[in-house]
C-alpha positions as CSV (number, residue, x, y, z in Angstrom):
1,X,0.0,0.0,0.0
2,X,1.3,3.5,-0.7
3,X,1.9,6.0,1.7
4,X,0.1,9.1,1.5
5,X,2.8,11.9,3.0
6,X,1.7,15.2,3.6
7,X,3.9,18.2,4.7
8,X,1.6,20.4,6.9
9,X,2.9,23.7,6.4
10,X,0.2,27.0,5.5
11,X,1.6,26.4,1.5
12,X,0.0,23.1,1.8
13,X,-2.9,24.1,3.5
14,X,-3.1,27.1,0.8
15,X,-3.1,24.5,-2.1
16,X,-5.6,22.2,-0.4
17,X,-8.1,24.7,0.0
18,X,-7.5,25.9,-4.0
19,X,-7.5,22.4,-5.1
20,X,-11.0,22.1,-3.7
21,X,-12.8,24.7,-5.8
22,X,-11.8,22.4,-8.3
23,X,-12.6,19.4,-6.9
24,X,-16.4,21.2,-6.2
25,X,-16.8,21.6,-10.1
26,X,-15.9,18.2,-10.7
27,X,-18.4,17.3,-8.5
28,X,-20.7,19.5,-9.3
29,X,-21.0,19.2,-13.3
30,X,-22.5,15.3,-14.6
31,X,-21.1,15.4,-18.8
32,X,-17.8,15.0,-19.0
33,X,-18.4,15.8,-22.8
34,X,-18.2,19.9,-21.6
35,X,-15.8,21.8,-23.3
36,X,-13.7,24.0,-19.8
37,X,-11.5,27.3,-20.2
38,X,-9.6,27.0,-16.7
39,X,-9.1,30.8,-17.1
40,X,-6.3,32.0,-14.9
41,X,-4.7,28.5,-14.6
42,X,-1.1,29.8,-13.2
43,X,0.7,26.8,-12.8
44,X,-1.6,24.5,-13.7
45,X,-3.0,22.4,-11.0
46,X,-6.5,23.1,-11.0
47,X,-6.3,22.5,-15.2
48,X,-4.9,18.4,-13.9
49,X,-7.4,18.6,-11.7
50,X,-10.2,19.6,-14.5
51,X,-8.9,17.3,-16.7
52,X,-9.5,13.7,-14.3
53,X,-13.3,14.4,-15.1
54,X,-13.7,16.3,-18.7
55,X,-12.4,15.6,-22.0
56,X,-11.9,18.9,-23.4
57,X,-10.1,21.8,-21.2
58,X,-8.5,24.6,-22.5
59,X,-6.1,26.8,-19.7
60,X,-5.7,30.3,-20.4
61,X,-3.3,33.1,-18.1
62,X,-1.0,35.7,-18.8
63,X,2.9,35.0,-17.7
64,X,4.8,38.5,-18.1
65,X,7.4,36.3,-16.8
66,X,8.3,34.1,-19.4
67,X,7.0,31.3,-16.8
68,X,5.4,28.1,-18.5
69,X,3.9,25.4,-16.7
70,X,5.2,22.0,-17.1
71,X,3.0,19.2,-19.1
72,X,0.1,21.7,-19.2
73,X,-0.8,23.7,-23.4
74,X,-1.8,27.8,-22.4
75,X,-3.2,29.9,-24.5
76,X,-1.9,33.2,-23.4
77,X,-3.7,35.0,-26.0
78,X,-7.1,35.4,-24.9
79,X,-8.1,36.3,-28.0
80,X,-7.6,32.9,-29.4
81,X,-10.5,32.0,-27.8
82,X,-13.5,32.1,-30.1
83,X,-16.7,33.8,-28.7
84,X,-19.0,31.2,-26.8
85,X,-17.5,28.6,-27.1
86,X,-17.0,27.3,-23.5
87,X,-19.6,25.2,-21.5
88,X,-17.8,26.2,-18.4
89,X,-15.3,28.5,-17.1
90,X,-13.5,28.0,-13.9
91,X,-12.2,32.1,-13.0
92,X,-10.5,30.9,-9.1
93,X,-8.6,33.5,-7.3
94,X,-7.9,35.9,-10.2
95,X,-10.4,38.7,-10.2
96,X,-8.7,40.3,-7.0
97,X,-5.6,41.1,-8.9
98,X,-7.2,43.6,-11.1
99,X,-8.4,46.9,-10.6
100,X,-11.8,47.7,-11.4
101,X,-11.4,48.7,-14.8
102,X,-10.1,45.2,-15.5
103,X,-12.4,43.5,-13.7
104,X,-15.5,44.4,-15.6
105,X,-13.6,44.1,-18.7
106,X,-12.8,39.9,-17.0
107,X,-16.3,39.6,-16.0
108,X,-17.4,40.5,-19.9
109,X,-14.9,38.8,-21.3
110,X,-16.4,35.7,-19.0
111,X,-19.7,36.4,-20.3
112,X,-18.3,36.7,-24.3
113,X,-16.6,33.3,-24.5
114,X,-19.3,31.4,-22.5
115,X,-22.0,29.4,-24.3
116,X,-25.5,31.5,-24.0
117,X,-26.5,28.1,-21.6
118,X,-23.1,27.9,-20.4
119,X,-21.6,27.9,-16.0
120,X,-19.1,31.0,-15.0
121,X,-17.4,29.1,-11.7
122,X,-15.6,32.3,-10.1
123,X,-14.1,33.1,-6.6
124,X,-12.4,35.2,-4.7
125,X,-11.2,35.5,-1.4
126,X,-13.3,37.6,1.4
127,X,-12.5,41.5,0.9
128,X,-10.8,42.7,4.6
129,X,-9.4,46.0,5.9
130,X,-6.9,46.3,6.4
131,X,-5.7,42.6,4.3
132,X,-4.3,40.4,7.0
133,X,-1.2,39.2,4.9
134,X,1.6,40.9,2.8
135,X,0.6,38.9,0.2
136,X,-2.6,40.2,-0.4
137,X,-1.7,43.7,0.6
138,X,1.1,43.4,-2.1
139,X,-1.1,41.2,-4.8
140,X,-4.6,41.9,-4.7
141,X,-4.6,45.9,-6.0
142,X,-9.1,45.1,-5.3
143,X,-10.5,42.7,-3.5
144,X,-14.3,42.5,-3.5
145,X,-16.8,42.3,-1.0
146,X,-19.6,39.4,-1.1
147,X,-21.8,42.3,-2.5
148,X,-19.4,43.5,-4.9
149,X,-18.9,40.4,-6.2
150,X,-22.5,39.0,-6.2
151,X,-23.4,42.5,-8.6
152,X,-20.7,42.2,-11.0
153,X,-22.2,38.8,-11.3
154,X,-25.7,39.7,-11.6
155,X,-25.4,42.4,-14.2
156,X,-24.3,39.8,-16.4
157,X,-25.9,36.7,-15.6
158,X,-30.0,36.0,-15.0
159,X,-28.7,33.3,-12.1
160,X,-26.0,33.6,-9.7
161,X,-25.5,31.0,-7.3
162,X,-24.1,31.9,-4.0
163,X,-21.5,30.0,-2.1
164,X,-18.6,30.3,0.7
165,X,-15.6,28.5,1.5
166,X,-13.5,28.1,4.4
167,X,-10.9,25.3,4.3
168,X,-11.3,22.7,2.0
169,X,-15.5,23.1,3.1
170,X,-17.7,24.9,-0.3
171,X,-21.1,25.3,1.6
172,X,-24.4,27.8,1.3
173,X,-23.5,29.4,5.4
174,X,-23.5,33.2,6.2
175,X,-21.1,34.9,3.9
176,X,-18.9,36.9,6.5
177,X,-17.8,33.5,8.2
178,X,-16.4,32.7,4.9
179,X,-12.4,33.2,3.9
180,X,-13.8,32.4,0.2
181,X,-16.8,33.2,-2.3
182,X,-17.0,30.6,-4.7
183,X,-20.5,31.8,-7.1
184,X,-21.8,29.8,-9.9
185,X,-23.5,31.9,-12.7
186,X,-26.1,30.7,-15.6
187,X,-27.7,32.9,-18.2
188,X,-26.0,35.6,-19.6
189,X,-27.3,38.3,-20.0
Protein backbone atom coordinates (compact mmCIF):
# COMPACT_ATOMS: atom_id res chain seq x y z
CA UNK A 1 0.00 0.00 0.00
CA UNK A 2 1.32 3.55 -0.71
CA UNK A 3 1.95 6.00 1.67
CA UNK A 4 0.10 9.06 1.48
CA UNK A 5 2.76 11.87 3.01
CA UNK A 6 1.73 15.21 3.60
CA UNK A 7 3.90 18.24 4.66
CA UNK A 8 1.56 20.41 6.91
CA UNK A 9 2.90 23.67 6.43
CA UNK A 10 0.18 26.96 5.48
CA UNK A 11 1.61 26.44 1.54
CA UNK A 12 -0.04 23.12 1.79
CA UNK A 13 -2.93 24.07 3.55
CA UNK A 14 -3.08 27.12 0.78
CA UNK A 15 -3.07 24.50 -2.08
CA UNK A 16 -5.60 22.23 -0.35
CA UNK A 17 -8.07 24.66 -0.01
CA UNK A 18 -7.46 25.90 -4.04
CA UNK A 19 -7.52 22.43 -5.07
CA UNK A 20 -11.02 22.06 -3.72
CA UNK A 21 -12.79 24.74 -5.82
CA UNK A 22 -11.76 22.38 -8.26
CA UNK A 23 -12.59 19.37 -6.91
CA UNK A 24 -16.36 21.22 -6.19
CA UNK A 25 -16.76 21.58 -10.11
CA UNK A 26 -15.91 18.24 -10.70
CA UNK A 27 -18.40 17.30 -8.48
CA UNK A 28 -20.68 19.46 -9.28
CA UNK A 29 -21.00 19.22 -13.28
CA UNK A 30 -22.47 15.30 -14.62
CA UNK A 31 -21.12 15.45 -18.85
CA UNK A 32 -17.81 14.96 -18.97
CA UNK A 33 -18.42 15.85 -22.83
CA UNK A 34 -18.18 19.92 -21.61
CA UNK A 35 -15.84 21.76 -23.32
CA UNK A 36 -13.74 24.00 -19.80
CA UNK A 37 -11.48 27.31 -20.17
CA UNK A 38 -9.61 27.01 -16.74
CA UNK A 39 -9.05 30.82 -17.07
CA UNK A 40 -6.25 31.97 -14.89
CA UNK A 41 -4.66 28.46 -14.55
CA UNK A 42 -1.13 29.79 -13.16
CA UNK A 43 0.72 26.77 -12.78
CA UNK A 44 -1.59 24.51 -13.69
CA UNK A 45 -2.95 22.41 -10.97
CA UNK A 46 -6.47 23.07 -10.95
CA UNK A 47 -6.30 22.53 -15.17
CA UNK A 48 -4.93 18.36 -13.90
CA UNK A 49 -7.44 18.61 -11.66
CA UNK A 50 -10.20 19.59 -14.53
CA UNK A 51 -8.85 17.28 -16.72
CA UNK A 52 -9.54 13.69 -14.27
CA UNK A 53 -13.31 14.43 -15.15
CA UNK A 54 -13.69 16.33 -18.71
CA UNK A 55 -12.44 15.57 -21.97
CA UNK A 56 -11.89 18.93 -23.37
CA UNK A 57 -10.12 21.78 -21.22
CA UNK A 58 -8.49 24.60 -22.46
CA UNK A 59 -6.10 26.78 -19.71
CA UNK A 60 -5.68 30.29 -20.39
CA UNK A 61 -3.30 33.06 -18.13
CA UNK A 62 -0.95 35.69 -18.79
CA UNK A 63 2.91 34.95 -17.69
CA UNK A 64 4.76 38.53 -18.11
CA UNK A 65 7.37 36.28 -16.85
CA UNK A 66 8.27 34.07 -19.42
CA UNK A 67 7.03 31.32 -16.81
CA UNK A 68 5.45 28.05 -18.52
CA UNK A 69 3.86 25.36 -16.70
CA UNK A 70 5.20 22.03 -17.07
CA UNK A 71 2.98 19.23 -19.15
CA UNK A 72 0.14 21.74 -19.24
CA UNK A 73 -0.78 23.66 -23.36
CA UNK A 74 -1.81 27.78 -22.40
CA UNK A 75 -3.21 29.85 -24.53
CA UNK A 76 -1.94 33.16 -23.37
CA UNK A 77 -3.68 35.04 -25.97
CA UNK A 78 -7.12 35.45 -24.90
CA UNK A 79 -8.09 36.33 -28.03
CA UNK A 80 -7.60 32.87 -29.43
CA UNK A 81 -10.49 32.03 -27.78
CA UNK A 82 -13.46 32.06 -30.12
CA UNK A 83 -16.74 33.78 -28.70
CA UNK A 84 -18.95 31.23 -26.82
CA UNK A 85 -17.46 28.57 -27.10
CA UNK A 86 -17.00 27.26 -23.48
CA UNK A 87 -19.63 25.22 -21.50
CA UNK A 88 -17.78 26.18 -18.44
CA UNK A 89 -15.28 28.51 -17.12
CA UNK A 90 -13.48 28.03 -13.86
CA UNK A 91 -12.18 32.05 -13.05
CA UNK A 92 -10.50 30.94 -9.13
CA UNK A 93 -8.64 33.51 -7.30
CA UNK A 94 -7.93 35.93 -10.16
CA UNK A 95 -10.40 38.70 -10.22
CA UNK A 96 -8.69 40.32 -6.99
CA UNK A 97 -5.64 41.10 -8.87
CA UNK A 98 -7.24 43.61 -11.10
CA UNK A 99 -8.44 46.88 -10.61
CA UNK A 100 -11.81 47.71 -11.39
CA UNK A 101 -11.44 48.75 -14.76
CA UNK A 102 -10.15 45.15 -15.49
CA UNK A 103 -12.39 43.46 -13.68
CA UNK A 104 -15.53 44.44 -15.56
CA UNK A 105 -13.55 44.07 -18.75
CA UNK A 106 -12.81 39.92 -17.01
CA UNK A 107 -16.31 39.61 -15.98
CA UNK A 108 -17.42 40.52 -19.90
CA UNK A 109 -14.91 38.82 -21.31
CA UNK A 110 -16.44 35.71 -18.98
CA UNK A 111 -19.66 36.41 -20.33
CA UNK A 112 -18.29 36.68 -24.32
CA UNK A 113 -16.64 33.33 -24.55
CA UNK A 114 -19.31 31.44 -22.47
CA UNK A 115 -22.01 29.41 -24.26
CA UNK A 116 -25.54 31.47 -23.96
CA UNK A 117 -26.54 28.12 -21.65
CA UNK A 118 -23.07 27.93 -20.36
CA UNK A 119 -21.65 27.85 -16.03
CA UNK A 120 -19.08 30.97 -15.04
CA UNK A 121 -17.39 29.09 -11.74
CA UNK A 122 -15.64 32.33 -10.12
CA UNK A 123 -14.09 33.07 -6.58
CA UNK A 124 -12.42 35.19 -4.72
CA UNK A 125 -11.18 35.45 -1.35
CA UNK A 126 -13.31 37.63 1.35
CA UNK A 127 -12.45 41.53 0.95
CA UNK A 128 -10.83 42.74 4.65
CA UNK A 129 -9.39 46.00 5.89
CA UNK A 130 -6.89 46.27 6.41
CA UNK A 131 -5.65 42.63 4.31
CA UNK A 132 -4.33 40.38 6.99
CA UNK A 133 -1.20 39.21 4.90
CA UNK A 134 1.61 40.93 2.79
CA UNK A 135 0.58 38.89 0.24
CA UNK A 136 -2.58 40.20 -0.40
CA UNK A 137 -1.66 43.75 0.61
CA UNK A 138 1.05 43.39 -2.15
CA UNK A 139 -1.13 41.21 -4.83
CA UNK A 140 -4.60 41.89 -4.68
CA UNK A 141 -4.63 45.88 -6.03
CA UNK A 142 -9.08 45.06 -5.26
CA UNK A 143 -10.47 42.70 -3.53
CA UNK A 144 -14.29 42.52 -3.49
CA UNK A 145 -16.80 42.33 -1.03
CA UNK A 146 -19.62 39.36 -1.09
CA UNK A 147 -21.78 42.32 -2.50
CA UNK A 148 -19.37 43.46 -4.87
CA UNK A 149 -18.94 40.40 -6.22
CA UNK A 150 -22.54 38.98 -6.19
CA UNK A 151 -23.43 42.55 -8.61
CA UNK A 152 -20.74 42.19 -11.01
CA UNK A 153 -22.23 38.79 -11.29
CA UNK A 154 -25.65 39.71 -11.64
CA UNK A 155 -25.40 42.42 -14.22
CA UNK A 156 -24.34 39.78 -16.37
CA UNK A 157 -25.88 36.69 -15.64
CA UNK A 158 -30.00 36.00 -14.99
CA UNK A 159 -28.72 33.31 -12.06
CA UNK A 160 -26.03 33.58 -9.66
CA UNK A 161 -25.55 30.97 -7.32
CA UNK A 162 -24.08 31.87 -4.00
CA UNK A 163 -21.50 29.96 -2.07
CA UNK A 164 -18.64 30.30 0.65
CA UNK A 165 -15.60 28.50 1.48
CA UNK A 166 -13.51 28.08 4.36
CA UNK A 167 -10.93 25.30 4.26
CA UNK A 168 -11.35 22.71 1.96
CA UNK A 169 -15.47 23.10 3.14
CA UNK A 170 -17.68 24.88 -0.33
CA UNK A 171 -21.09 25.33 1.56
CA UNK A 172 -24.39 27.82 1.27
CA UNK A 173 -23.49 29.36 5.42
CA UNK A 174 -23.46 33.23 6.18
CA UNK A 175 -21.11 34.93 3.94
CA UNK A 176 -18.93 36.86 6.54
CA UNK A 177 -17.83 33.54 8.23
CA UNK A 178 -16.36 32.72 4.89
CA UNK A 179 -12.43 33.24 3.88
CA UNK A 180 -13.80 32.41 0.25
CA UNK A 181 -16.83 33.18 -2.32
CA UNK A 182 -17.03 30.60 -4.70
CA UNK A 183 -20.50 31.81 -7.07
CA UNK A 184 -21.85 29.81 -9.87
CA UNK A 185 -23.50 31.95 -12.67
CA UNK A 186 -26.10 30.70 -15.61
CA UNK A 187 -27.75 32.87 -18.16
CA UNK A 188 -25.99 35.59 -19.56
CA UNK A 189 -27.29 38.30 -19.97
Amino acid sequence: MKRLEIDYSLGSMDALVSMARYSFVNRTLNDKNLRVLDYGCGSGYGTRILKEKFTQVVSHDVYPDGYAPEGIEVEQDITKLAEGSFDVITCFEVIEHMDEAAQHELMNTMRRLLKPDGTLFISTVRKMDPPPTQNRRDYHIRELSYAELYQFCADRFRNVYTFGQIDQIISTFYPENHYHFVFICTGTR
